[in-house]
C-alpha positions as a Markdown table, in Angstrom:
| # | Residue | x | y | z |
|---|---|---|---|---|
| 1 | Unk | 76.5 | 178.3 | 114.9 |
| 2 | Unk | 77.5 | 176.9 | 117.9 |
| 3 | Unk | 81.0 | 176.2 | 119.3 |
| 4 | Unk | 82.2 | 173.4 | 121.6 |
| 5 | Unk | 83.7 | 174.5 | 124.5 |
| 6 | Unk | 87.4 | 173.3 | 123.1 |
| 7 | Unk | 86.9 | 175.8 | 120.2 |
| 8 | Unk | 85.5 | 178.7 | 122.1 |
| 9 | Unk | 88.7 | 177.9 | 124.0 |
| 10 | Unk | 90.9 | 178.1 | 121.3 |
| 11 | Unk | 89.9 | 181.4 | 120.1 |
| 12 | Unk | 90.8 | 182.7 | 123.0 |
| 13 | Unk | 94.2 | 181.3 | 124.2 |
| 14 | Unk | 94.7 | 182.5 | 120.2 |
| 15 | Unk | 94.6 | 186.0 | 121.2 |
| 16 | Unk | 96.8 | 185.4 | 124.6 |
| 17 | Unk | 100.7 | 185.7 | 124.5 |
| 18 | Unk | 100.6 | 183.1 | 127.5 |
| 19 | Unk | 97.8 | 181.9 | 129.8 |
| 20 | Unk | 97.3 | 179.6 | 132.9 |
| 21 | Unk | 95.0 | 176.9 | 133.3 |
| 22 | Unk | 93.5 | 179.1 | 136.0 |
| 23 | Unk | 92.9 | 182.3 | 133.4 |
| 24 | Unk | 91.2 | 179.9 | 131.1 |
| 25 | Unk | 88.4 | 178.7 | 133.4 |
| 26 | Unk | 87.8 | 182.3 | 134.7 |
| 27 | Unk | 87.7 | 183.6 | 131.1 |
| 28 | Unk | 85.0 | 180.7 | 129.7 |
| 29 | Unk | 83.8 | 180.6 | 133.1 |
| 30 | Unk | 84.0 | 176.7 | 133.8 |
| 31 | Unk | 85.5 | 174.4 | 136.9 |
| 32 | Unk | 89.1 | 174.0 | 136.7 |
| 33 | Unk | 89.1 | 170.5 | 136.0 |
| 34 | Unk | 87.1 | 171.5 | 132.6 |
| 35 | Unk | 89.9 | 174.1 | 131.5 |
| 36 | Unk | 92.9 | 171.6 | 132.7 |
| 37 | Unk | 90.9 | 168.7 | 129.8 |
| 38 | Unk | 90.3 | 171.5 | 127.6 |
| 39 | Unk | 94.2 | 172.1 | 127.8 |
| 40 | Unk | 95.2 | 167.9 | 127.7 |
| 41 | Unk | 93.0 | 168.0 | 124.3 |
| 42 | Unk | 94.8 | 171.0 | 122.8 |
| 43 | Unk | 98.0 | 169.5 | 124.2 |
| 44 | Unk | 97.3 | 166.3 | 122.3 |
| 45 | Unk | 96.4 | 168.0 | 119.5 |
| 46 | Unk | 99.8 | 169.6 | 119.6 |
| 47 | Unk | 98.3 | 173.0 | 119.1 |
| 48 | Unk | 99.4 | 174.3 | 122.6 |
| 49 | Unk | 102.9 | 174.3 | 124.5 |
| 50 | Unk | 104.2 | 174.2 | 128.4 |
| 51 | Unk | 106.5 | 177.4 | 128.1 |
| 52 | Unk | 106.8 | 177.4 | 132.3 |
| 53 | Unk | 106.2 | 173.4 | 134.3 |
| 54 | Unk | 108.5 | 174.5 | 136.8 |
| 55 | Unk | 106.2 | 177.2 | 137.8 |
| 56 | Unk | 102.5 | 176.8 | 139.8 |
| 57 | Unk | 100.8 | 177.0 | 137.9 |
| 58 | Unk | 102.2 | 176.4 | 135.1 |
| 59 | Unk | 101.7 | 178.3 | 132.0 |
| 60 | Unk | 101.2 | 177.4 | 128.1 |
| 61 | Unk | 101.4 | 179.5 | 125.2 |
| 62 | Unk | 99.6 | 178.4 | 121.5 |
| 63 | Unk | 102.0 | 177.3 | 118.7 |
| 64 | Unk | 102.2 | 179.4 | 116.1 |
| 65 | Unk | 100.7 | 178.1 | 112.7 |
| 66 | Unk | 98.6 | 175.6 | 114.7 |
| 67 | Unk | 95.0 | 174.7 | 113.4 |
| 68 | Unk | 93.7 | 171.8 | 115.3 |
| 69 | Unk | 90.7 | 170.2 | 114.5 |
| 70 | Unk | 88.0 | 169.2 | 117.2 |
| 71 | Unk | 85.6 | 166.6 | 117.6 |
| 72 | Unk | 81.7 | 166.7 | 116.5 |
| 73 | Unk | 80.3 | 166.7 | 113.4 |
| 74 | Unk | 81.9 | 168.5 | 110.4 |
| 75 | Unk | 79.1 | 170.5 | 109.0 |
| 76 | Unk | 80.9 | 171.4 | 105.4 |
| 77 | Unk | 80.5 | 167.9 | 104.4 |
| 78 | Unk | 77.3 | 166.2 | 103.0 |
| 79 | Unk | 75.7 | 163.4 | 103.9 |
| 80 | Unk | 76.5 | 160.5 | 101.9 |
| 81 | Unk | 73.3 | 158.7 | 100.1 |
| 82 | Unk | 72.3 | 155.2 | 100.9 |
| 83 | Unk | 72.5 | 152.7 | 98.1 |
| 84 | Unk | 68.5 | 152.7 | 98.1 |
| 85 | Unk | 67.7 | 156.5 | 98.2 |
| 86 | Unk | 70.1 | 156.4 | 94.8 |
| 87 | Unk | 67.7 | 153.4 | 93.5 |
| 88 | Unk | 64.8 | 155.6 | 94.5 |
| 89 | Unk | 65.7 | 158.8 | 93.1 |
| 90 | Unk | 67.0 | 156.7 | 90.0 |
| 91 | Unk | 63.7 | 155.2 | 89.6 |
| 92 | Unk | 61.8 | 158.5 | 90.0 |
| 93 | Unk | 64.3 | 159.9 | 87.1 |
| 94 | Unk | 64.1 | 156.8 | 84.6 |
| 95 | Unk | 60.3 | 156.0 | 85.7 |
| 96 | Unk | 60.4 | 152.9 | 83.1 |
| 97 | Unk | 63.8 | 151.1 | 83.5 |
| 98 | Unk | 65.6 | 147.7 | 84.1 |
| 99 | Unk | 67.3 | 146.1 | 86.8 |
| 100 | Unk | 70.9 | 147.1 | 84.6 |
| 101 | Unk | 70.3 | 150.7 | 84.2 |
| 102 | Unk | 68.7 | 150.8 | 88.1 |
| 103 | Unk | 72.0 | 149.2 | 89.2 |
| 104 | Unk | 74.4 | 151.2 | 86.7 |
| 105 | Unk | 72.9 | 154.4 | 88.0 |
| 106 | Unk | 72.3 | 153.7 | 91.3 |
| 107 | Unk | 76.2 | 152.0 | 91.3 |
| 108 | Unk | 75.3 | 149.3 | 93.3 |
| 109 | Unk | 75.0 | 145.5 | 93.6 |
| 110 | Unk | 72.9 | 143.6 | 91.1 |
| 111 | Unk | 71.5 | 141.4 | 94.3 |
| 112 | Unk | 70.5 | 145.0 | 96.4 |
| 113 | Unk | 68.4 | 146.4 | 93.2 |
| 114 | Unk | 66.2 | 143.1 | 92.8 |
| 115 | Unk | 65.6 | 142.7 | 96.1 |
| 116 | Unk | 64.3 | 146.9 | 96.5 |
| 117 | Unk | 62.5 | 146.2 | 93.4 |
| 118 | Unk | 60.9 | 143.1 | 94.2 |
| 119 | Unk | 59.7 | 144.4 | 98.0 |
| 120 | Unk | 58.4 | 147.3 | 96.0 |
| 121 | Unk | 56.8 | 145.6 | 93.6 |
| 122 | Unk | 55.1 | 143.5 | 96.5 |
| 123 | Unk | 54.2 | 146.7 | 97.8 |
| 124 | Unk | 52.4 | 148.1 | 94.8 |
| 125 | Unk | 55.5 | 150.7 | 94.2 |
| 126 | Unk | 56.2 | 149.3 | 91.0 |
| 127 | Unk | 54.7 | 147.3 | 88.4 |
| 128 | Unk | 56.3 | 144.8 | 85.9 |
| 129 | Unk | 55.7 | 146.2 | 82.8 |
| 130 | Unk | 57.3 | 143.3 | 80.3 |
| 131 | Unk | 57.9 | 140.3 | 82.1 |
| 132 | Unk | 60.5 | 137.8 | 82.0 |
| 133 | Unk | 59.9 | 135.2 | 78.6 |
| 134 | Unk | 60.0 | 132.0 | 80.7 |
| 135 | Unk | 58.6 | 129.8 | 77.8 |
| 136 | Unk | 60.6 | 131.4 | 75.4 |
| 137 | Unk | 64.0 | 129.1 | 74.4 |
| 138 | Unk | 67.2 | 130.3 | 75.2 |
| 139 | Unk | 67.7 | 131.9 | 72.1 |
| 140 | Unk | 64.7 | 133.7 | 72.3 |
| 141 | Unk | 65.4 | 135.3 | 75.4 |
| 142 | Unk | 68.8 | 136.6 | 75.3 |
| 143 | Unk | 69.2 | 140.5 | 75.2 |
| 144 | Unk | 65.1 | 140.3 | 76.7 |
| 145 | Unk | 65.3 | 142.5 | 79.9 |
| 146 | Unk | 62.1 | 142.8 | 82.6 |
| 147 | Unk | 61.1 | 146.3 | 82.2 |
| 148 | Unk | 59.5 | 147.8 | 85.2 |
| 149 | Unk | 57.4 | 151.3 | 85.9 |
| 150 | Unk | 57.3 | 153.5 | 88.9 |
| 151 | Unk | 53.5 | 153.4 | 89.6 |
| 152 | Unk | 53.9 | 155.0 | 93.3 |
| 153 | Unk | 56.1 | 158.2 | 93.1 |
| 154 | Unk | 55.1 | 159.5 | 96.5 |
| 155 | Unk | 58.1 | 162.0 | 96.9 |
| 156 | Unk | 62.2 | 162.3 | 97.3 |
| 157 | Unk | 62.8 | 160.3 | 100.1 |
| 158 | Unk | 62.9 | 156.5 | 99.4 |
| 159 | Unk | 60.2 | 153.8 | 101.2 |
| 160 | Unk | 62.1 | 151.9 | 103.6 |
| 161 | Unk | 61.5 | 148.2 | 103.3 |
| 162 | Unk | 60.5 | 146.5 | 106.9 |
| 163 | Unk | 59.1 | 143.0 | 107.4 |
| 164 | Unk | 56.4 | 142.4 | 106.1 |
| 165 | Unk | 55.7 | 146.1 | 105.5 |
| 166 | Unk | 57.2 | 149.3 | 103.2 |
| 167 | Unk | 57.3 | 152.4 | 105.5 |
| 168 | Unk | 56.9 | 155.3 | 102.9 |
| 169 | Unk | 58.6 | 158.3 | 104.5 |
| 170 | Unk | 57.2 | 161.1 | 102.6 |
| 171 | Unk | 53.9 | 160.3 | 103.1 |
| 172 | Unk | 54.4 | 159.0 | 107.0 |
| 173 | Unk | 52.4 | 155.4 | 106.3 |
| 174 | Unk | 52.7 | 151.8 | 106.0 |
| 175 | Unk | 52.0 | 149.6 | 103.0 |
| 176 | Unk | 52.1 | 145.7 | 103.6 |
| 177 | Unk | 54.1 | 143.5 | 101.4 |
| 178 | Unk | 52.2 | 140.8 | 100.0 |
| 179 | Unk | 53.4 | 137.7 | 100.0 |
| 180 | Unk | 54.0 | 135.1 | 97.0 |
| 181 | Unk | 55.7 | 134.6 | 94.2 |
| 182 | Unk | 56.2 | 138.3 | 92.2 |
| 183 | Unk | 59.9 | 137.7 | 92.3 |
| 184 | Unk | 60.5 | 138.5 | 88.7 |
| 185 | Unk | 64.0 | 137.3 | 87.8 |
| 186 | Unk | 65.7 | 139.9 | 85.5 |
């Protein structure tokens, strides 16, 4: 794995009873003005302290029990999942589902799953499989759910919806969205 310069830098001064700006940019063999920022950041970080100012140069010591963290990208913590790779892989796990148990499992907006699952249905990725009852009275229809099925499982990652086009990652290719009314209202 590689370390940042600050961090490299920190293991050493570690191991040093005291140190001067100078000793650090022979030791990691940088300019001056790299150790001295190096230093400021460690300083800020309140992981390093001036034992000598009056002194040229002036020398600094690390604080016992310090553990500062540095910048970049923390590698022990996972990527968090958009809301429509958790549609996707919710889809892939349910293969016939509604819009409620898409959105329950998914644990996202009602609003976020229609519109993924309309695109996709535009895009041949899923099919209505028991439409909504529009003739039907009110009385009829209550409880009725649209049921859709995954037709297009084409792999983990989910197809990322563009205009007028679904990008399918996992396969590298385009599909266009068709346009009209497949808007099924669930």
């Amino acid at each position: 794995m590689q370390h940042s310069l600050s961090q490299r830098a920190w293991e050493w001064i570690k191991q040093q009873p005291e140190f001067t700006s100078k000793q650090l940019a022979a030791h990691m063999e940088v300019s001056l003005r790299s150790a001295q920022m190096v230093i400021a950041y460690l300083q800020e970080k309140k992981a390093i302290q001036t034992l000598h100012s009056s002194l040229n140069p002036v020398i600094y010591a690390a604080v016992d029990g310090a553990c500062p963290v540095f910048p970049g990208k923390a590698r022990f913590h996972p990527r968090l999942k958009s809301a429509r790779q958790t549609m996707w892989q919710a889809m892939r796990f349910l293969h016939r589902f509604t819009v409620c148990e898409v959105e329950a499992t998914a644990e996202t907006s009602r609003a976020n799953v229609m519109k993924f699952l309309s695109d996709l249905t535009k895009a041949g990725y899923v099919k209505i499989i028991t439409p909504q009852r529009r003739k039907a009275s009110m009385q009829q229809r209550r409880g009725h759910k649209v049921q859709y099925l995954l037709v297009k499982n084409t792999g983990r990652l989910y197809p990322i919806v563009r205009p007028g086009e679904v990008y399918d990652q996992n396969l590298k290719t385009t599909t266009p969205i068709k346009t009209g009314g497949l808007d099924a209202v669930a």
